[in-house]
LUMLO-608037 format. One record per residue: residue number from 1; residue in one letter; x, y, z of N, C-alpha, C in turn. Coordinates in Angstrom, 2 decimals, always signed. Each point is the difference from the previous one (the first is absolute). Layout:
# LUMLO-608037
+-----+----+---------+---------+---------+---------+----------+---------+---------+---------+---------+
|   i | aa |  n.east | n.north |    n.up | ca.east | ca.north |   ca.up |  c.east | c.north |    c.up |
+-----+----+---------+---------+---------+---------+----------+---------+---------+---------+---------+
| NUM |  A |       X |       Y |       Z |       X |        Y |       Z |       X |       Y |       Z |
...
+-----+----+---------+---------+---------+---------+----------+---------+---------+---------+---------+
This chain:
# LUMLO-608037
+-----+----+---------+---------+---------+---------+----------+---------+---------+---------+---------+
|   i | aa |  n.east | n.north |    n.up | ca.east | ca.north |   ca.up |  c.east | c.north |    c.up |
+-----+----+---------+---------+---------+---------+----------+---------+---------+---------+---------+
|   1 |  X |  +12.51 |  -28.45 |  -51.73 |   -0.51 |    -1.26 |   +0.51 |   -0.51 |   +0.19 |   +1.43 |
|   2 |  X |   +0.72 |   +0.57 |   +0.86 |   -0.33 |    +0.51 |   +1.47 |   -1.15 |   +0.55 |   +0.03 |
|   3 |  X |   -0.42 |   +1.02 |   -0.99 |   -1.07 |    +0.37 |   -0.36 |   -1.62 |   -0.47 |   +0.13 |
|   4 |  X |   +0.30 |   -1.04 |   -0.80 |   -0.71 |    -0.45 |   -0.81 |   -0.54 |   -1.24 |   +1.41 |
|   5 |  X |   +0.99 |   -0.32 |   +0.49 |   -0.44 |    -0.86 |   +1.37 |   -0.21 |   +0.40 |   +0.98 |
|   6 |  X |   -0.33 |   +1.34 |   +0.03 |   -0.30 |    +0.45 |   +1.37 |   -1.89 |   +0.72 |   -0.56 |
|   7 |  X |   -0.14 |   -0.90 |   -0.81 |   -1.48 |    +0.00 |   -0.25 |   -0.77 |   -0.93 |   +0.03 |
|   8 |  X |   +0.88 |   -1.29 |   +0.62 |   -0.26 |    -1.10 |   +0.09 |   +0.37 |   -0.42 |   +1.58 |
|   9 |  X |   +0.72 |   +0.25 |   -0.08 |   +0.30 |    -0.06 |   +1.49 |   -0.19 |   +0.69 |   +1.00 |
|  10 |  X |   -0.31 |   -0.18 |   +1.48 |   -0.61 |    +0.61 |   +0.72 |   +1.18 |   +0.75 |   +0.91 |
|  11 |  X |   +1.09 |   -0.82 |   +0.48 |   +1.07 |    +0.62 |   +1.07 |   +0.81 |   +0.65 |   -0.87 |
|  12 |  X |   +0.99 |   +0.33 |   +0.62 |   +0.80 |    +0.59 |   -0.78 |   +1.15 |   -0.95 |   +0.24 |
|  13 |  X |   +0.60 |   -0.04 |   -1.71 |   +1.19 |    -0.99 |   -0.11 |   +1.34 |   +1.00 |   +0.26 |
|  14 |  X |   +1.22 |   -0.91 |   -0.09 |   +1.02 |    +0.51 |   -0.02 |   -0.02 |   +0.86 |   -1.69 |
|  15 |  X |   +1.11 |   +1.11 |   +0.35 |   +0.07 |    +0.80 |   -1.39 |   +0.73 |   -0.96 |   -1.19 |
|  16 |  X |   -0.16 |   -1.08 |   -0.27 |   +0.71 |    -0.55 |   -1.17 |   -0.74 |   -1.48 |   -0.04 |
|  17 |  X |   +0.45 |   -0.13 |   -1.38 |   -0.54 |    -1.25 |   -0.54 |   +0.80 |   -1.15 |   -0.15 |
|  18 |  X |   +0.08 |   -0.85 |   +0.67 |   +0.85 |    -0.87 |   -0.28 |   +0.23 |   -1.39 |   -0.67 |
|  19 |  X |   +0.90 |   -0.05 |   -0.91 |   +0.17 |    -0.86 |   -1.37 |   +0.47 |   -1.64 |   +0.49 |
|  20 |  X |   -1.40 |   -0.71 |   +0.57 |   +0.65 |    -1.28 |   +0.45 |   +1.04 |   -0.99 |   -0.51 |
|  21 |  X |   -0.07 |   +0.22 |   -1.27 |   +0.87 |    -0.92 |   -0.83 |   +1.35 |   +0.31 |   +0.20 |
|  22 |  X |   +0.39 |   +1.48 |   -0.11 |   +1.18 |    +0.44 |   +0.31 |   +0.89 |   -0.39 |   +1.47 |
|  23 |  X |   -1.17 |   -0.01 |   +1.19 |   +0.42 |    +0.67 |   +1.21 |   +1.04 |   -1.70 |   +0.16 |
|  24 |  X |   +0.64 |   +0.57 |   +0.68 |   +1.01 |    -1.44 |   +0.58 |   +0.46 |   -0.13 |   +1.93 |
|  25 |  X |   +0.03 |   -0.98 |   +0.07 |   +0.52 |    -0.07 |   +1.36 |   -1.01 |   +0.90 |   +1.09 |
|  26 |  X |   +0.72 |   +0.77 |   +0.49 |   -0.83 |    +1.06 |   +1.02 |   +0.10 |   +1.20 |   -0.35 |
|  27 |  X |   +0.18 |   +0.39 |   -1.64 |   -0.16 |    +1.13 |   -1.11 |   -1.12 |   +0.05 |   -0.85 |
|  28 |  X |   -0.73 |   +1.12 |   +0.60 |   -0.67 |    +0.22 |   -0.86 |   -0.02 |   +0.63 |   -1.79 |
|  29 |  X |   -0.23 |   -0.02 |   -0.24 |   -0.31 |    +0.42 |   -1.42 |   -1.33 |   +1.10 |   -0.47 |
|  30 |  X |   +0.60 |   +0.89 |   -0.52 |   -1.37 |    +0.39 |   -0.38 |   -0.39 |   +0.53 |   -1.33 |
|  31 |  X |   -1.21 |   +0.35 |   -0.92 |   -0.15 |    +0.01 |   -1.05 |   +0.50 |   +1.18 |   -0.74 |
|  32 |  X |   +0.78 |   +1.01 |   +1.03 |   +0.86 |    +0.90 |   -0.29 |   +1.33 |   -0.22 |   -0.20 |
|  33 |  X |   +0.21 |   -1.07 |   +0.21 |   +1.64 |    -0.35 |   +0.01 |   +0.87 |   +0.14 |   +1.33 |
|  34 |  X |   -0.86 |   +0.14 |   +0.96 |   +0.58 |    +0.39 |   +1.47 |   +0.33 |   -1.50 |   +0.21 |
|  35 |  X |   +0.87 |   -0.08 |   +1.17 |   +0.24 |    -0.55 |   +1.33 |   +0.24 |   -0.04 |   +1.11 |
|  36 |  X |   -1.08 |   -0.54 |   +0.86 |   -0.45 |    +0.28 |   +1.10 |   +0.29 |   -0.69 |   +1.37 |
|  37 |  X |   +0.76 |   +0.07 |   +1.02 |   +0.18 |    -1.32 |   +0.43 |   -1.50 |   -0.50 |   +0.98 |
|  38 |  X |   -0.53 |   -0.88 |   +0.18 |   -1.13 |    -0.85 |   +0.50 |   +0.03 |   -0.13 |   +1.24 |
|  39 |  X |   +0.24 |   +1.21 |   +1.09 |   +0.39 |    -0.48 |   +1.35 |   -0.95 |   -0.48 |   +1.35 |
|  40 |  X |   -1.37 |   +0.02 |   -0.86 |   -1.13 |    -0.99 |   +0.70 |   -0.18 |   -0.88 |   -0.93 |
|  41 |  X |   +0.77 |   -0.49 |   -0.93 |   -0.41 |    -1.35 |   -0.46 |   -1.93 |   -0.19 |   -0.30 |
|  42 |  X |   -0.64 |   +0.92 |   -0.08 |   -1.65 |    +0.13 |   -0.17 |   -0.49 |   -0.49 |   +1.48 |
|  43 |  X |   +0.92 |   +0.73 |   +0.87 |   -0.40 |    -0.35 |   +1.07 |   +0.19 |   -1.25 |   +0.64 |
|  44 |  X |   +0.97 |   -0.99 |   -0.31 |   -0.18 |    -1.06 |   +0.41 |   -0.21 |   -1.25 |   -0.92 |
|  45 |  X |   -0.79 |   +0.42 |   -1.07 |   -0.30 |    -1.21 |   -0.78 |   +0.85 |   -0.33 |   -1.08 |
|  46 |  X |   +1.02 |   +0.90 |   -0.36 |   +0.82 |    -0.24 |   -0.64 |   +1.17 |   -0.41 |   +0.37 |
|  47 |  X |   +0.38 |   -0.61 |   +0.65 |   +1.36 |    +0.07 |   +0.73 |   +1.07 |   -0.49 |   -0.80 |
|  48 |  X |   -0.03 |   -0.94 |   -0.95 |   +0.67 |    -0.59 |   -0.89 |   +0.13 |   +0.75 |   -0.95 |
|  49 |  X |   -0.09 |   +1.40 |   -0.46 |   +0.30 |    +0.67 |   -0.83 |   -0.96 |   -0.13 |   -1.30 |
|  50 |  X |   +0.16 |   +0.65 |   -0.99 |   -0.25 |    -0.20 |   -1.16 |   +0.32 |   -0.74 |   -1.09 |
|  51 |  X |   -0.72 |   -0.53 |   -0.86 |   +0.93 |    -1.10 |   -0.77 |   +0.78 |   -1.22 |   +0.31 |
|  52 |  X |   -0.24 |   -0.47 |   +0.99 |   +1.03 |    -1.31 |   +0.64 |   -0.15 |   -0.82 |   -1.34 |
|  53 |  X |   +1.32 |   -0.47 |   +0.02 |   +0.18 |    -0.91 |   -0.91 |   -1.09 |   -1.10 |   -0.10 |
|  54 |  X |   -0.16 |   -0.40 |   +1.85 |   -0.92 |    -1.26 |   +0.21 |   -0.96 |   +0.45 |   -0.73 |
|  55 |  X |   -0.95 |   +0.42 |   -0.02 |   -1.50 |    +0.35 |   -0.31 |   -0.29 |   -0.05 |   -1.64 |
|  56 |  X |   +1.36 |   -0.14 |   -0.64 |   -0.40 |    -0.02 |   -1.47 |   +0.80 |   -1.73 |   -0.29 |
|  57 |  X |   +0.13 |   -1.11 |   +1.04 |   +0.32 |    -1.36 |   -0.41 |   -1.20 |   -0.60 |   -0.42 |
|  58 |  X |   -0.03 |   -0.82 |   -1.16 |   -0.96 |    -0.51 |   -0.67 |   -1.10 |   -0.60 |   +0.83 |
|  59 |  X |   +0.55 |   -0.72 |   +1.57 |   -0.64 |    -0.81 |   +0.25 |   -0.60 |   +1.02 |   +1.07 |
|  60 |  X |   +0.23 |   +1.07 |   +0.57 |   -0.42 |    +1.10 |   +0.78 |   -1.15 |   +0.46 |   -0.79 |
|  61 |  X |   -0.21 |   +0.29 |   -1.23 |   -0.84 |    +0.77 |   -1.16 |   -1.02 |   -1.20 |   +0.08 |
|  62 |  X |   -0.13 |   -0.73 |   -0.43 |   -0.79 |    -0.83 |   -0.24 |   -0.60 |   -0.34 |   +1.32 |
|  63 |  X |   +0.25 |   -0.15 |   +0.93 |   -0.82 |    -0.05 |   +1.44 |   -0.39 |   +1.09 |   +0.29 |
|  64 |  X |   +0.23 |   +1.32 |   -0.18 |   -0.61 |    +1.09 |   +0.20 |   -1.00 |   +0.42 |   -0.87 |
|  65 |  X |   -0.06 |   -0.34 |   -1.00 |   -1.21 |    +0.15 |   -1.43 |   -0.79 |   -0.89 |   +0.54 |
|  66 |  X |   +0.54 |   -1.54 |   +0.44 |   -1.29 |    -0.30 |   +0.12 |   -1.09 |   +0.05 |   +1.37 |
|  67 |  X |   +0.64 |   +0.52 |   +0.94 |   -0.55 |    +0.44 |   +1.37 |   -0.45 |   +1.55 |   -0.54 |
|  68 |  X |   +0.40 |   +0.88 |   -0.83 |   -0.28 |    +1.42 |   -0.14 |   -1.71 |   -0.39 |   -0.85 |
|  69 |  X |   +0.19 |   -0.91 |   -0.95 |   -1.06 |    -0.04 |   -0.84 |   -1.22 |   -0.85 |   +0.83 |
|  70 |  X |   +0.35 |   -0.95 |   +0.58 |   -1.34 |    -0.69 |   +0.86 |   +0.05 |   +0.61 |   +1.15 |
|  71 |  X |   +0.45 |   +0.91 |   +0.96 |   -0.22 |    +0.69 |   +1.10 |   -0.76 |   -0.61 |   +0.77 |
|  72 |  X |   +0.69 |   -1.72 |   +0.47 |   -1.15 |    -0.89 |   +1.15 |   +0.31 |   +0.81 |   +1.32 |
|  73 |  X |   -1.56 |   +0.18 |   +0.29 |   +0.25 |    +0.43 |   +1.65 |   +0.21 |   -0.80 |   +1.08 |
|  74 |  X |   +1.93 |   -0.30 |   +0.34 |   +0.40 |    -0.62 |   +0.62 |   -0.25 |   +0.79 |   +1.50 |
|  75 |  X |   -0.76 |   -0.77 |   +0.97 |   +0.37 |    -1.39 |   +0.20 |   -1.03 |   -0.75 |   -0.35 |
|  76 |  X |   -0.85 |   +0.85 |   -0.26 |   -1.85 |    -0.71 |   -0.25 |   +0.02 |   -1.32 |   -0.78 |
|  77 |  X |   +1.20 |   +0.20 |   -1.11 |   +0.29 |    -0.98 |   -0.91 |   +1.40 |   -0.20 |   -0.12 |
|  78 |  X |   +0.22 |   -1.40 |   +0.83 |   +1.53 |    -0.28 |   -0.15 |   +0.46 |   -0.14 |   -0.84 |
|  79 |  X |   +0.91 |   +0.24 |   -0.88 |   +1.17 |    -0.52 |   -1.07 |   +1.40 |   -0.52 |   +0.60 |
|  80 |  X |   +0.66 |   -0.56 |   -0.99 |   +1.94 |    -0.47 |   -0.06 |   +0.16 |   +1.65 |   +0.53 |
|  81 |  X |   -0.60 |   +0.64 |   -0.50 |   +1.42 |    +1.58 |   +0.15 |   -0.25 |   +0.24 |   +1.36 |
|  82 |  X |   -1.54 |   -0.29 |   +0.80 |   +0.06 |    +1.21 |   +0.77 |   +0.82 |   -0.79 |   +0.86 |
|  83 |  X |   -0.08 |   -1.57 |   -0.13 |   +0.41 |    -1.03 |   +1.48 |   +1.48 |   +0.64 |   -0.08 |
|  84 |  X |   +0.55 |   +0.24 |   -1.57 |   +1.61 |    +0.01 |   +0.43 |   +0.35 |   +1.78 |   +0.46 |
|  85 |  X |   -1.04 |   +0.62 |   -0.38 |   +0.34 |    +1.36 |   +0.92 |   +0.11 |   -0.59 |   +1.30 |
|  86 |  X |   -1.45 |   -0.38 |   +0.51 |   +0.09 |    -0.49 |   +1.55 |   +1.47 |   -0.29 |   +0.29 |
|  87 |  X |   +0.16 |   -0.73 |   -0.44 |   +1.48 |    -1.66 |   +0.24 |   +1.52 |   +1.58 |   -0.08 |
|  88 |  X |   -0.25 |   +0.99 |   -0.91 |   +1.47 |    +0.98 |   +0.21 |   -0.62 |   +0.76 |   +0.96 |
|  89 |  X |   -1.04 |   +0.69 |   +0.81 |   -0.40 |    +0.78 |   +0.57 |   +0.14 |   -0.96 |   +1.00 |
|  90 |  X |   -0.14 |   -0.67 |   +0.69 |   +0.49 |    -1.36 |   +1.08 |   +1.61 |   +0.08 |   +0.20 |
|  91 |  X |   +0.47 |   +0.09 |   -1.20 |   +1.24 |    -0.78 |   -0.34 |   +1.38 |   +1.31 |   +0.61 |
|  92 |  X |   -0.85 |   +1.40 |   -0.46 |   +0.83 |    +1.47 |   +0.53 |   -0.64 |   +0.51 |   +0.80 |
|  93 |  X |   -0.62 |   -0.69 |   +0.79 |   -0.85 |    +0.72 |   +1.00 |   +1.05 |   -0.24 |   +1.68 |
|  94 |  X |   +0.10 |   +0.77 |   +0.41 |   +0.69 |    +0.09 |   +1.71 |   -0.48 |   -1.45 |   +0.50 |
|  95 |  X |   +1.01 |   -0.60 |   +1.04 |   -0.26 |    -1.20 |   +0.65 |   -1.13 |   +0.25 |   +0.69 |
|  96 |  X |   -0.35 |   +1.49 |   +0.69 |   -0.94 |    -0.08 |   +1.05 |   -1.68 |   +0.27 |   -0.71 |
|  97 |  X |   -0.24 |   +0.14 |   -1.35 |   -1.09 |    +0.23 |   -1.00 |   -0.43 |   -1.60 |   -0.82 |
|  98 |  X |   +1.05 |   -0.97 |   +0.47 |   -0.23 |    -0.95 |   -0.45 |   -1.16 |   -1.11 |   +0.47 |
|  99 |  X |   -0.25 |   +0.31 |   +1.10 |   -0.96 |    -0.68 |   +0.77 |   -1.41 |   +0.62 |   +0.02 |
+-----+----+---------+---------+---------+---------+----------+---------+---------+---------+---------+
């Protein structure tokens, strides 16, 4: 498989493939049966690990399908979702970022 994507791909990846479905928490998984632990989190963007329980609640799925499938370019076009990102990004933001 490594192979086969490094004919497609331009950088060079890490040596393994990794099995998202499997991976859990801040463990990776990979399509070899390894485990790996995740100690850049993808750098940052993962920080919540793999698999959080949250991300597979019905009402999480269904707001993400439907922001994944219409892809409005917020802010150009306001929606309910982006105001209530705003409203938690306000809401955990430092006293002195609030203004």
């Amino acid at each position: 498989m490594l192979e086969e994507l490094g004919r497609y791909v331009i950088a060079t990846p890490h040596p393994f493939v990794v099995d998202l479905s499997r991976s859990e928490g801040m463990w990776l998984a990979t399509v070899d049966g390894e485990r790996l632990f995740d100690w850049a989190g993808y750098f940052g963007s993962k920080l919540i690990g793999h698999n959080h329980p949250g991300l597979y609640e019905p009402t999480y799925v269904e707001r993400l399908v439907r922001a994944a499938n219409n892809k409005v370019a917020n802010p150009d076009f306001l929606t309910p979702e982006c105001l209530a990102y705003y409203r938690l990004l306000y809401r955990l933001a430092p006293e002195t970022m609030r203004s």
